[in-house]
N, C-alpha and C positions, 0 to 999 in steps of 0.2 A: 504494500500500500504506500509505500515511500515516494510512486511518483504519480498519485493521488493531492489535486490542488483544492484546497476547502478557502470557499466565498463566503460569511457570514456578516449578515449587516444586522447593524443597531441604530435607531433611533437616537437611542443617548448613549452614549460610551462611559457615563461616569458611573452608572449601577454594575457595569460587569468588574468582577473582581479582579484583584491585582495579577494574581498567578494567571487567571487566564486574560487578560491583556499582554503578560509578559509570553505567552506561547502565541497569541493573535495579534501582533501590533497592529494598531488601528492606522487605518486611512483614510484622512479628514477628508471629507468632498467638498469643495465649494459648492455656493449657488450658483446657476446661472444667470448672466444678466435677461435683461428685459430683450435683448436684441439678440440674444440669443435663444430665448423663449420662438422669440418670435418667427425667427429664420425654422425655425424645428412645424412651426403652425404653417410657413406656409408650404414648408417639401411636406410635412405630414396630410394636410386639404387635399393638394394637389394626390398625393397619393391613392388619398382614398375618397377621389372624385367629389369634392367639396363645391360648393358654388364659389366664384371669388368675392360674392358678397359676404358669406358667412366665414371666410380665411380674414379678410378685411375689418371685419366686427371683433372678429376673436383677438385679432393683431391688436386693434385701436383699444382694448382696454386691457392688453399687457401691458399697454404705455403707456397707460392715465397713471396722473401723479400720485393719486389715492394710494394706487401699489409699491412706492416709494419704502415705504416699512416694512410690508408683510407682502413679500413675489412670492407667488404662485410655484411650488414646484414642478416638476414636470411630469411629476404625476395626476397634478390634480389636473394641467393642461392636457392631458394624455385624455381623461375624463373628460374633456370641456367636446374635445374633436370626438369621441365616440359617441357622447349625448346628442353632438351637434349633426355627425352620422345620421343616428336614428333619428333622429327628427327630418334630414330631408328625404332620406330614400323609406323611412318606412312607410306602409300603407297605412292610412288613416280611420281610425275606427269612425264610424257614426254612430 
């Protein structure tokens, strides 16, 4: 099992113990900026056949100033493009 690679993430790194941070050393991820958010919305739209109205809406409130404090991970944008998915290609109940 020696050339077996182990991926574990955490949320917070400061709850896991000392012994095992000293066998995991942690690697800190930055955040993404806003413009880089945004570059990921528009190859991601395009990918998955987006309108450019709805690329264009998603991009315009990465970059409102409001998000200044609290950016959006790329997870939660990941969710923003698959909500915004199913809303244009699904069929519509009545």
């Amino acid at each position: 099992m020696s050339w077996i690679g182990w991926i574990l993430t955490s949320n917070t790194a400061s709850i896991l113990s000392e012994p095992f941070r000293s066998r995991c050393p942690p690697i800190h991820l930055r955040h993404l900026t806003p413009d880089e958010l945004t570059a990921f919305v528009r190859h991601e739209g395009k990918k998955r056949e987006l309108s450019e109205a709805a690329i264009e809406a998603i991009a315009e409130v990465l970059t409102h100033p409001s998000l200044c404090q609290h950016r959006p991970s790329l997870r939660i944008v990941n969710r923003v493009l698959q909500r915004t998915a199913d809303l244009e290609c699904g069929s519509l109940l009545h």
